[in-house]
N, C-alpha and C positions, 0 to 999 in steps of 0.2 A: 480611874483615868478616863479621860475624854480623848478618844482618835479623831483626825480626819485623818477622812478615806477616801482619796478619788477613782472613783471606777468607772472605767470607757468599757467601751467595744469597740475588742483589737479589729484594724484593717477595716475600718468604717471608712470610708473617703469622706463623705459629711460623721464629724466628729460627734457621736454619740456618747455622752457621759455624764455623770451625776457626780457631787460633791456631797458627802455627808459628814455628818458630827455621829459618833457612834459612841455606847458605852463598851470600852474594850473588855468589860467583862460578860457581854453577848455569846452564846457558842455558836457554833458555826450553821446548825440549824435553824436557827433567827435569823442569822446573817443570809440564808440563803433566801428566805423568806421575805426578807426585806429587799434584797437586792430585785425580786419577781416583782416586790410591789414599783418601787420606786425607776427601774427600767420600763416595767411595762407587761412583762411576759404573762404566763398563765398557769406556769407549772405544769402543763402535760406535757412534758419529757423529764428524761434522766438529767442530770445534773453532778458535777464533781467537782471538788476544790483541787487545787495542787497546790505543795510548797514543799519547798527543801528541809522545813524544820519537826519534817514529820516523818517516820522512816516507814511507815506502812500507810495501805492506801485509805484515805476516808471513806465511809461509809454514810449515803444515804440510807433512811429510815428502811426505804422498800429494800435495799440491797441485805441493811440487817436480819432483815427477816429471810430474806431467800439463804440465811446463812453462811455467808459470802464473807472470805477474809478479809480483816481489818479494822479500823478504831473509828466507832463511828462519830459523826460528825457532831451529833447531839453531845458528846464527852469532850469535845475540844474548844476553847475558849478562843474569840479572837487573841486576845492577848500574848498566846500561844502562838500565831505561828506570824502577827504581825507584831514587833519588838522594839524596834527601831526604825522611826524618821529611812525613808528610803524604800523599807520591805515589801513585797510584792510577792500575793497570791493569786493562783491561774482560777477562775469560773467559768468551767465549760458547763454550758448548758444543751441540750439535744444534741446527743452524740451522733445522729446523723447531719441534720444544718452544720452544727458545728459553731453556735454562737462564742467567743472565745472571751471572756470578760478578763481585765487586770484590776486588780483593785490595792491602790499603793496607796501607802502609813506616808502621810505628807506634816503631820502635825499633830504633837502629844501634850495634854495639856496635864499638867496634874490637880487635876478640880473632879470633883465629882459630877457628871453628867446631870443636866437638869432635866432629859429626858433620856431613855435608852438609846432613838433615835430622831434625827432632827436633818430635813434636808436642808442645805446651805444655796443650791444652787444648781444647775444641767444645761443642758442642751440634748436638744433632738427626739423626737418623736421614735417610739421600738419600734422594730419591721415587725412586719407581721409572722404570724407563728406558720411553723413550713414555708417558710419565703426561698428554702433553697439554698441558704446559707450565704454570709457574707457577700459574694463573688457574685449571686445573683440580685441580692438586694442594693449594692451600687450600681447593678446595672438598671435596676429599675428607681432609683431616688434621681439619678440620671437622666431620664426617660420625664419622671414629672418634672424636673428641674428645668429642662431645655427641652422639649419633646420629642427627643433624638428619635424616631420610629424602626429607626437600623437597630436598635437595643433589643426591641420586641418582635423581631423576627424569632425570636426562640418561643415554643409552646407555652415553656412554664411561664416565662417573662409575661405572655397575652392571658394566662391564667392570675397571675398577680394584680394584671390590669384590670382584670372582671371582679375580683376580689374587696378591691380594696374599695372603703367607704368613698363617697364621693364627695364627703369635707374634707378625704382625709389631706393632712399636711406634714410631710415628713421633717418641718424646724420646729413644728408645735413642741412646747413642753411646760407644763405648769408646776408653780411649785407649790402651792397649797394644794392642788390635788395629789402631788407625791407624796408629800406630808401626811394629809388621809389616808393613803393605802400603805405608804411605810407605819404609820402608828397600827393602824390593825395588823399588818402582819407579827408587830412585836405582842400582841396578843396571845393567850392560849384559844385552841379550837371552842373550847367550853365559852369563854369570854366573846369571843366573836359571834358563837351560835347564840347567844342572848341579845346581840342587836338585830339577828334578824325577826322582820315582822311574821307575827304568826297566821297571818292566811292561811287555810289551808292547803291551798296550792302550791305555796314554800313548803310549808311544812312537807307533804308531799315527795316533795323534789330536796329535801335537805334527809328525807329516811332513805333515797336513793344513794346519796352518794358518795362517795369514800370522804376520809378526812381533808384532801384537798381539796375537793371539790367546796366542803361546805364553805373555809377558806376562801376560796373564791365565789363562791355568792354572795360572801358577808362583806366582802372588798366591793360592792358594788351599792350597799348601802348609801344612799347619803349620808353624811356625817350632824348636818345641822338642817334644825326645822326647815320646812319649805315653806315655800310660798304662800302671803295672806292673799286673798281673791275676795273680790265682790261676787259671789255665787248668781247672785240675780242677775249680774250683767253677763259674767259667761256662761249664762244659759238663756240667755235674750233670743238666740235664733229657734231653740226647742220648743218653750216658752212660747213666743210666738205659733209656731205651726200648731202647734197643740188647742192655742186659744182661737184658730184659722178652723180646727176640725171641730169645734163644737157642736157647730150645726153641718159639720159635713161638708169636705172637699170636692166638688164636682172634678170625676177622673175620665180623660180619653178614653175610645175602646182602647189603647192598647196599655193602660192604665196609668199612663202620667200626670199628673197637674193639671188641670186646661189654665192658655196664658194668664189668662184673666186673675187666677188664684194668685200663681206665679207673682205676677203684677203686684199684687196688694200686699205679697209679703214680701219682696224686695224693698215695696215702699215703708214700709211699716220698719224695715230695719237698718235705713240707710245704705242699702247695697244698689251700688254706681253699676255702669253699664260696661265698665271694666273687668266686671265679672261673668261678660255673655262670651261664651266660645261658641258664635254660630251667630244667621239672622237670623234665629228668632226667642223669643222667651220660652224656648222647651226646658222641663226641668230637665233632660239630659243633660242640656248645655251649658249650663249653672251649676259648679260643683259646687258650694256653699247648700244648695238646694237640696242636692243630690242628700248629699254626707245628711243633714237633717230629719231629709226625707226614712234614709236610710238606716240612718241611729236611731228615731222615734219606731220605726218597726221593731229593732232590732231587740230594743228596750219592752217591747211587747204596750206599747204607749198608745199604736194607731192600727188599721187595718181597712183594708179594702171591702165595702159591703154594698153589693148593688151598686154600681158604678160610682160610689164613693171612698171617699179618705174620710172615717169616723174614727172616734175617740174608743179605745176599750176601757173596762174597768177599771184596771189601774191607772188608764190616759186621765177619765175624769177624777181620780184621787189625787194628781199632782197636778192638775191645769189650773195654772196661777198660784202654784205655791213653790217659790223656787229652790227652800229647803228641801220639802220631800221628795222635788225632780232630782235634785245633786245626792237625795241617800239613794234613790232609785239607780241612780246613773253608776254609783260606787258599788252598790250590792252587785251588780251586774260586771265588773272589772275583777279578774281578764275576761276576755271573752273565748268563746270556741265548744267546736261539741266534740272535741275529741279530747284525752287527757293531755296528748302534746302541744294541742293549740292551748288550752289553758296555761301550762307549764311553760310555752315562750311567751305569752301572755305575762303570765306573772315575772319573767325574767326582764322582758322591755320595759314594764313601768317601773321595775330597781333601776333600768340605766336610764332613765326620763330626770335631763336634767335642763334647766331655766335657760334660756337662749342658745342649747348646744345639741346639736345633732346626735340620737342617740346611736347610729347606727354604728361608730366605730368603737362602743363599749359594746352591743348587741350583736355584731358578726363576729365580734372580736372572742368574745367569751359563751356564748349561747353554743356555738357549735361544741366548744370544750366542754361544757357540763352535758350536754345530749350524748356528745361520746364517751363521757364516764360513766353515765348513766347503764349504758350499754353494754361496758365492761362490768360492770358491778353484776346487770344482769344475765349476759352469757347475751345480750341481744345482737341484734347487726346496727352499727352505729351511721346514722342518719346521713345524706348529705346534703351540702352548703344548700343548693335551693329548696330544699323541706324544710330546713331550720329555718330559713327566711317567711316562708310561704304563712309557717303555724302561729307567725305573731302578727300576721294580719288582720284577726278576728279586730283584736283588740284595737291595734293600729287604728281603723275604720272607726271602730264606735267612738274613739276618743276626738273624732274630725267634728265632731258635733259640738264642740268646743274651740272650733279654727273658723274666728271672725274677720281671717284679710288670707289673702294669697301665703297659701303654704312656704316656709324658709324650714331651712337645715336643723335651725334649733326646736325644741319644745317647748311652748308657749307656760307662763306661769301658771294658768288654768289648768291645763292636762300636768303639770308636776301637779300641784294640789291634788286632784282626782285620783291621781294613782297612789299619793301618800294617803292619801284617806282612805282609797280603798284596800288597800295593803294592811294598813292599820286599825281597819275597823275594830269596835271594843269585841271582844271575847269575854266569858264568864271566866276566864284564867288569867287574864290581862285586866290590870287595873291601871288608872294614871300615873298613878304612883311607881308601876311596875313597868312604865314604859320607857325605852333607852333614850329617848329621843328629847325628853322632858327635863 
């Protein structure tokens, strides 16, 4: 049998809900799974079905094991407790927020399902996790809607405000990304853990963490190849400075560029006078400069010697080769000298996707895996501006690749860079063995 399901969140003032095609022979443990992917949430809280057709309480996974009575959810089939056209079962999710979900039996087909699940259609972008429940997440959808400021007179409301991504848009809703993150959730953990890339900095952060967590790190995969690049053109600004230090950068005492240099490689790469924040050609004041200047260090590419900007060892094995600079540039992604700045390192370039801001997959989910992390270890679990802070390494080096004024999205050069470098080959990884292929 084929159900549609429509499922809202109860007492949304902007009407939050999804439409699906489900196999009614799903248990309720997929269904829960899927509802996380396709709403949006993360799965760090409790969660509970309710219905009438069940005489004892359901049972999440973690409840079964704390030994807790009742039938647990993994042993109950949709089809069980939604029967008939009309039926309607409770999904609370974070028993503190109090997210309250309905999900009603709107249409029964008798055909066999061509896939388990299939989204049909939604509205509205999920609040964010700890938003405070319903009650205060209208008052803030409110607040961005009309920018009523009497809303945010409340502390948490001005915490919401600091919070939230600054693309974000509470009508946003896609349905091919639902699509992607409901088909992996009807996965098993084993199935998912094989589309993640084996870097070892996943790897890493996937022996950390509990079985949801891996879950959601594998929901953050891209689904389909990325982006083709001309390598040699988005590495033109590198490239350049590299082939500028040959014979050496003449640098200020206080070791920046002198204009003159500045000059020649502005000209050298079509960079307009749009790009000076200041009068004059300091490379402070040129961040296209800056970020180049910055990444060719970082990359151990160039270095300061006797008042100059000269080429190192490795500067003169990829100067004019614009392969070896893009394997040099991947070998070196994530960046950071600490294991956490690697580890959100490696989590920003999973949520780097092609004209879209990564920041509301990156604050959304980065902080939920560093705080499972922390349960798993008995650690103190991090907060919002650390988790921000340790994917800046990466962030930065990857500017070395942003040839116009920064936007919200991620340019198709830095998605390439980070699927390549996420997927470099391994001796245990073959093409053949790769998911993506």
């Amino acid at each position: 049998m084929t159900y549609v399901v429509h499922v809202s969140l109860v007492e949304s003032e902007q009407p939050i809900w999804r439409r699906l095609e489900l196999d009614s022979r799903l248990d309720l443990r997929t269904v829960h799974r899927v509802l996380q992917a396709v709403i949006g949430w993360s799965d760090s809280h409790l969660h509970e079905f309710t219905t009438s057709r069940s005489r004892s309480r359901l049972l999440a996974d973690s409840e079964v094991e704390e030994g807790m009575d009742g039938t647990p959810e993994r042993d109950v089939r949709l089809d069980e407790v939604l029967a008939d056209v009309g039926d309607a079962v409770g999904y609370l999710y974070d028993f503190g927020d109090a997210w309250d979900h309905d999900l009603r039996l709107e249409v029964v087909r008798d055909v066999e399902p061509a896939q388990a699940v299939r989204v049909v259609d939604g509205a509205a972008a999920c609040p964010l996790e700890d938003a405070g429940g319903i009650g205060a997440w209208n008052a803030f959808v409110r607040w961005l809607v009309d920018g009523d400021s009497d809303d945010l007179d409340d502390d948490h409301l001005r915490h919401l405000a600091e919070r939230v991504p600054v693309d974000f848009d509470a009508t946003y809703f896609d349905v091919a990304e639902a699509q992607a993150s409901a088909s992996a959730a009807a996965l098993t953990t084993e199935q998912l853990s094989a589309r993640l890339p084996p870097h070892p900095d996943v790897t890493a952060l996937v022996a950390a963490l509990p079985e949801e967590g891996v879950r959601l790190l594998a929901g953050l995969c891209l689904a389909a190849p990325g982006p083709t690049v001309d390598r040699a053109a988005a590495l033109l600004p590198l490239l350049t400075l590299l082939d500028l230090a040959r014979d050496g950068v003449d640098l200020t005492p206080t070791g920046l560029m002198k204009q003159a240099s500045v000059r020649v490689l502005l000209d050298r790469l079509g960079w307009g006078g749009d790009w000076v924040f200041g009068k004059t050609l300091r490379e402070d004041n040129l961040p296209p400069v800056r970020w180049v200047r910055r990444g060719a260090q970082t990359l151990g590419l160039v270095r300061r010697h006797a008042g100059r900007l000269v080429l190192t060892p490795a500067g003169r094995e990829v100067v004019g080769d614009a392969e070896g600079l893009w394997q040099h540039l991947v070998a070196n992604l994530p960046q950071g000298d600490s294991p956490e700045e690697r580890t959100a390192g490696a989590i920003w370039l999973l949520t780097l996707r092609p004209g879209r801001s990564s920041y509301g997959l990156y604050d959304r989910h980065a902080g939920v895996l560093f705080d499972m992390v922390a349960w798993q270890t008995g650690g103190h679990p991090p907060g919002e501006h650390q988790v921000h802070a340790w994917h800046l390494p990466t962030l930065r080096l990857l500017l070395v690749l942003q040839h116009d004024h920064p936007s919200l999205g991620a340019r198709p050069e830095q998605v390439a860079a980070a699927l390549d470098a996420l997927w470099r080959p391994t001796p245990a990884l073959h093409e053949a063995d790769d998911p993506r292929t």
